[in-house]
VOVEXLUM-441122 format. One record per residue (C-alpha): residue in one letter; residue number from 0; x, y, z. Coordinates in steps of 0.2 Angstrom, whole numbers, plus 5000, padded with zeros to 4 digits. Layout:
BEGIN
residu, num, X, Y, Z
a, NUM, X, Y, Z
...
***
This chain:
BEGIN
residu, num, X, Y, Z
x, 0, 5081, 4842, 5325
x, 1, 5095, 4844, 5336
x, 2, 5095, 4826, 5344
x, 3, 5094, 4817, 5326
x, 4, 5109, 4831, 5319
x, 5, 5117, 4824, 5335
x, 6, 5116, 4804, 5331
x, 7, 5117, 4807, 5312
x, 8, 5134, 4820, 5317
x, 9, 5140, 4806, 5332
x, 10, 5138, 4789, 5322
x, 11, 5142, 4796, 5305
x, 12, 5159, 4801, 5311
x, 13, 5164, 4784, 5320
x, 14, 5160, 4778, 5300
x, 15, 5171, 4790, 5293
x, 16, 5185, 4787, 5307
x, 17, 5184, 4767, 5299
x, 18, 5183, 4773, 5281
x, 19, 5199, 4785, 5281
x, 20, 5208, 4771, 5292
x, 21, 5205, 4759, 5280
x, 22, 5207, 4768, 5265
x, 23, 5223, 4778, 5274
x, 24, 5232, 4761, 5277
x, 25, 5231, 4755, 5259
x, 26, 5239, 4769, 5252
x, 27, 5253, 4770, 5266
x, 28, 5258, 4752, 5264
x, 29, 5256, 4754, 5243
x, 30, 5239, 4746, 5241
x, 31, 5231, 4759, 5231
x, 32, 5227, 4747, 5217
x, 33, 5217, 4737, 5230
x, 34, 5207, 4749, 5236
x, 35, 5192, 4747, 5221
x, 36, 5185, 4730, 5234
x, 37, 5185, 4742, 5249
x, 38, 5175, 4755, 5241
x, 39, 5163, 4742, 5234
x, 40, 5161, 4736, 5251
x, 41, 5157, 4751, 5260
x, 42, 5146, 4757, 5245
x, 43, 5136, 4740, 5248
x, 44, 5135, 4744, 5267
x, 45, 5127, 4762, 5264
x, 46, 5116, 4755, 5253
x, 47, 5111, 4740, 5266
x, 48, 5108, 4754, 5280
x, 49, 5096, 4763, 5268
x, 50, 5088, 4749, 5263
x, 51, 5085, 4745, 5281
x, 52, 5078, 4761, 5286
x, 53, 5066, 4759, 5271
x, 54, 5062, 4745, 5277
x, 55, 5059, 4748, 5293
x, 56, 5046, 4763, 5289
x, 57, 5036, 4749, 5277
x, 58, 5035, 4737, 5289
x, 59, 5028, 4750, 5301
x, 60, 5017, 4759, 5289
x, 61, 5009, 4741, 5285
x, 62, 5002, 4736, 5303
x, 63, 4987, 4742, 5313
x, 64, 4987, 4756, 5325
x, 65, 4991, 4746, 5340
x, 66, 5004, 4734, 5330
x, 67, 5013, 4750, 5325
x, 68, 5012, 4756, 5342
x, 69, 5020, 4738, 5348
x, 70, 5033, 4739, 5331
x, 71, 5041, 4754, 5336
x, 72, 5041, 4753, 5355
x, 73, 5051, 4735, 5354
x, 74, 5060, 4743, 5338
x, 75, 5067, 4758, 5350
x, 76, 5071, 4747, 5364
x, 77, 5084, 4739, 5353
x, 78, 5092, 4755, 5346
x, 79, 5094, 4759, 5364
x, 80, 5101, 4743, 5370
x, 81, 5112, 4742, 5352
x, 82, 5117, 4764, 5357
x, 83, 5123, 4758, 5374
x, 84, 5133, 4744, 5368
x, 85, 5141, 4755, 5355
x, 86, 5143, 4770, 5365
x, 87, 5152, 4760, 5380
x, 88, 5160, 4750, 5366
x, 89, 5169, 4765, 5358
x, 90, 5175, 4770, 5375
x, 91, 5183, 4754, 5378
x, 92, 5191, 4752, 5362
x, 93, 5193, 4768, 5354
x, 94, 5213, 4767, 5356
x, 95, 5213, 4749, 5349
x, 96, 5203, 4753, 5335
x, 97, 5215, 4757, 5323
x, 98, 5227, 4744, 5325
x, 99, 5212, 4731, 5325
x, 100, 5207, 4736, 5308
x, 101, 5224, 4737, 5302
x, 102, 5226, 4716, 5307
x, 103, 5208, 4713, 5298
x, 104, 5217, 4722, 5281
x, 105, 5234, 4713, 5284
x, 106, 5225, 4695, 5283
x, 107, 5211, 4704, 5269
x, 108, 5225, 4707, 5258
x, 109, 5233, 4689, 5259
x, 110, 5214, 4682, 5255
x, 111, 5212, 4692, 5241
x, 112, 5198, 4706, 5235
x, 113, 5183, 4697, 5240
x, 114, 5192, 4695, 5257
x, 115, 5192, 4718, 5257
x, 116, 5176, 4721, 5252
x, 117, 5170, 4707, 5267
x, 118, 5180, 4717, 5279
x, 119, 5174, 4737, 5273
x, 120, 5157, 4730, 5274
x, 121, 5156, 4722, 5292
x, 122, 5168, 4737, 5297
x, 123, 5155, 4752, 5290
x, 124, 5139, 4742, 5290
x, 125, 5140, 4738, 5308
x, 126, 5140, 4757, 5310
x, 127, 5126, 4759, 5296
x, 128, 5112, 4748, 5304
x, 129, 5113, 4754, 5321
x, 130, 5114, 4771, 5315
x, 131, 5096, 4767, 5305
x, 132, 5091, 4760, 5318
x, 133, 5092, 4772, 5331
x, 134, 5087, 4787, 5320
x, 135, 5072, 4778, 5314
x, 136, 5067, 4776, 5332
x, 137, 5073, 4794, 5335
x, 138, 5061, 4802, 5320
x, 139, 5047, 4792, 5325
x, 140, 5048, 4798, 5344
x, 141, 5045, 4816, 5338
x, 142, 5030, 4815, 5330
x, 143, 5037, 4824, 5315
x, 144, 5044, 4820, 5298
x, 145, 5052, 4835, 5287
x, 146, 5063, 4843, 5303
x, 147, 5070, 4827, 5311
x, 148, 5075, 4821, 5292
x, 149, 5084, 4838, 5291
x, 150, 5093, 4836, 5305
x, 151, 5100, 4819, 5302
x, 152, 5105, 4822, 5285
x, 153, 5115, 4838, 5290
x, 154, 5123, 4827, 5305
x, 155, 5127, 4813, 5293
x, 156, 5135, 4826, 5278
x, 157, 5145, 4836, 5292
x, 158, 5151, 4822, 5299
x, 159, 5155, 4816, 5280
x, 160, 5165, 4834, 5278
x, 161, 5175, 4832, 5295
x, 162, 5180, 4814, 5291
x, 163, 5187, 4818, 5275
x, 164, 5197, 4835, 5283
x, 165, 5204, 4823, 5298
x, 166, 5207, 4812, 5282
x, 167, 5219, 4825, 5272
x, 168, 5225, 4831, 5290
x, 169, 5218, 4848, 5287
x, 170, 5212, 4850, 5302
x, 171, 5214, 4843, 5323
x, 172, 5201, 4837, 5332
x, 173, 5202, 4828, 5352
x, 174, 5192, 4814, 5348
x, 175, 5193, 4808, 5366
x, 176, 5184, 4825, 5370
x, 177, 5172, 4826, 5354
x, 178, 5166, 4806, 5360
x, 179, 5165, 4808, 5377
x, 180, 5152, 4824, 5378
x, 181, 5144, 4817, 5361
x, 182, 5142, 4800, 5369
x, 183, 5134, 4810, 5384
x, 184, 5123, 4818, 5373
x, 185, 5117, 4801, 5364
x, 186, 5115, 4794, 5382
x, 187, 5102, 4808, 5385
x, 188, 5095, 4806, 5368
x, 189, 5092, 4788, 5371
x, 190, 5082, 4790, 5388
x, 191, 5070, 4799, 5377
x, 192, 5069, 4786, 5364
x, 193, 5068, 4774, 5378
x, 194, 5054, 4782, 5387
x, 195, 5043, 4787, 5369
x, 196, 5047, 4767, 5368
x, 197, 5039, 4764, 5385
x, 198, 5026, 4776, 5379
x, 199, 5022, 4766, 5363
x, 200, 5020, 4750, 5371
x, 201, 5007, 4757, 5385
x, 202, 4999, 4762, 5368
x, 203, 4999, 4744, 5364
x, 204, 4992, 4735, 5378
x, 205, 5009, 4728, 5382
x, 206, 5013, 4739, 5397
x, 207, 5000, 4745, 5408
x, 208, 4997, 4761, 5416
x, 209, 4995, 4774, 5400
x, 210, 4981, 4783, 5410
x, 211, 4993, 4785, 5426
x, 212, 5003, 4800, 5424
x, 213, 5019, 4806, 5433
x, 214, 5015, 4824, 5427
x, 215, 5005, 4835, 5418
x, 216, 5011, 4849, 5411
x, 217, 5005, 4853, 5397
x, 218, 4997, 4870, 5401
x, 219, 5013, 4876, 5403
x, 220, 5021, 4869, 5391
x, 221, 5011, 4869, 5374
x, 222, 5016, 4853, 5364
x, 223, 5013, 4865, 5347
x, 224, 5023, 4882, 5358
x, 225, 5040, 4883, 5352
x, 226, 5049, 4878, 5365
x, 227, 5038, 4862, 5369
x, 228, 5045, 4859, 5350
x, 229, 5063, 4863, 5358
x, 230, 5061, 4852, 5371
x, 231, 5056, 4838, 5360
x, 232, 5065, 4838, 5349
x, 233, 5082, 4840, 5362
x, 234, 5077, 4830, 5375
x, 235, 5059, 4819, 5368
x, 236, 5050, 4829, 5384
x, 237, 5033, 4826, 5383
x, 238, 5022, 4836, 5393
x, 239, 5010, 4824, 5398
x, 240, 5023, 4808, 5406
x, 241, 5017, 4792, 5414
x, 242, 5025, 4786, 5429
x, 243, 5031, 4772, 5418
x, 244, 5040, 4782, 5404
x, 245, 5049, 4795, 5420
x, 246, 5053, 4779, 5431
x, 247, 5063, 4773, 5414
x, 248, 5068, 4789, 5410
x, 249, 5077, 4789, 5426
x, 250, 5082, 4772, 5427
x, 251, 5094, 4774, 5412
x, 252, 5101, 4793, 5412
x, 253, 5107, 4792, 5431
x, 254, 5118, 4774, 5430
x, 255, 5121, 4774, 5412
x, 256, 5130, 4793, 5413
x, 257, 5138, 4787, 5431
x, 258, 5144, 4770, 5421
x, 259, 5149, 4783, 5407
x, 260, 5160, 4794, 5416
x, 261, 5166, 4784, 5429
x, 262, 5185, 4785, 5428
x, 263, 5193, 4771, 5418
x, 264, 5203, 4756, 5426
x, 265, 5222, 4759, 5428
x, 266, 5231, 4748, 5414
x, 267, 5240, 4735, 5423
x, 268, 5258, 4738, 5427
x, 269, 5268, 4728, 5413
x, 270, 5279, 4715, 5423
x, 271, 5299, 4720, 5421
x, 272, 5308, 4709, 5412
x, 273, 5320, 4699, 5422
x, 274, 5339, 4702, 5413
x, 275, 5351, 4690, 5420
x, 276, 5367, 4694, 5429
***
């Protein structure tokens, strides 16, 4: 419950970020009236997110053991790759963020309404896939249905409520510090999606080595005990672990979080301008 509350909390609030920057810039430069398109267009990428979750569980419920077993675990390799991408991505470009939305609303407004709904749907839509994606793969890794749902849902509506407050400015927040231990915690999440992935495909056929195990320790740690549930649903621990899942497990945390928190590059120097005699 904790790791989907966490992607639903994490990637919820980068779409609410996008949604109060849009909507924020309209009314500041006296584009109220125009904001009916944008509203339109962010209503139609909500509803193309849930309508890709759906059909996402469908397709899966539709297929044979093993096919379901090959759906999800390629289905969870891509929400890692595309949470990678985004979480490095949002590093990179969180300072540049606004000012590139603001150039996209600039040449909207000049095209005309069509041109603003376009824009609020690629802006929150690309948030709204991935974030479908990746809690899909995240739900179907725990076994579970009822408390994973709970979890996201609750992420999703906080992060709802905490865009809106930034929104009206009644409240502060370091969003450098909130994305960068959030982003650390989705890392971690997504070597558990991963590895269940791995887990999935060994399931299959695809990958061999299901029967080889790294450890076992599932005396110790009951999967049905409350804390093999804790440890689940946190981290996607699994008690018994092929050498393929922990060799993936550990091929992704230790270089991704190194990447992660490695120190960013000094900016260049900007040259002085030369100012004649």
């Amino acid at each position: 419950m904790f790791a989907t509350f966490l992607i639903g909390l994490r990637e919820g609030l980068e779409a609410s970020l996008v949604v109060g920057i849009l909507v924020a810039y309209l009314v500041r430069t006296g584009n109220r009236a125009r904001l009916a398109p944008v509203w339109g267009g962010i209503a139609l990428a909500v509803a193309l997110s849930l309508g890709f979750g759906a059909l996402l569980q469908f397709t899966s419920a539709q297929l044979s053991f093993r096919a379901q077993e090959a759906f999800g675990g390629f289905a969870s390799l891509l929400a890692v790759a595309f949470v990678t991408w985004m979480v490095f991505w949002m590093r990179r470009t969180a300072r540049s963020l606004k000012s590139e939305l603001h150039g996209r609303l600039d040449t909207a407004l000049t095209l005309g309404p069509l041109a603003l709904a376009l824009t609020a749907f690629v802006a929150v839509g690309r948030e709204g896939l991935e974030t479908a994606l990746f809690l899909w793969s995240a739900v179907s890794s725990t076994g579970q249905t009822a408390s994973p749902v709970i979890g996201a849902v609750l992420g999703l509506l906080a992060a709802v409520a905490l865009g809106y407050l930034l929104y009206r400015r009644a409240v502060s927040l370091n969003l450098k510090t909130f994305f960068t231990w959030t982003g650390a915690g989705l890392v971690v999440v997504a070597a558990g999606v991963l590895s269940y992935g791995v887990h999935d495909l060994q399931e299959a056929g695809v990958l061999p080595g299901l029967n080889t195990l790294a450890f076992d320790v599932s005396g110790a740690v009951p999967p049905s005990s409350w804390y093999g549930t804790l440890l689940k649903g946190i981290f996607n621990f699994s008690p018994r672990t092929s050498v393929l899942e922990a060799i993936a497990w550990v091929c992704y945390v230790v270089p991704v979080l190194a990447l992660f928190f490695r120190p960013a590059a000094p900016a260049p120097a900007a040259q002085r301008e030369r100012v004649p005699a």
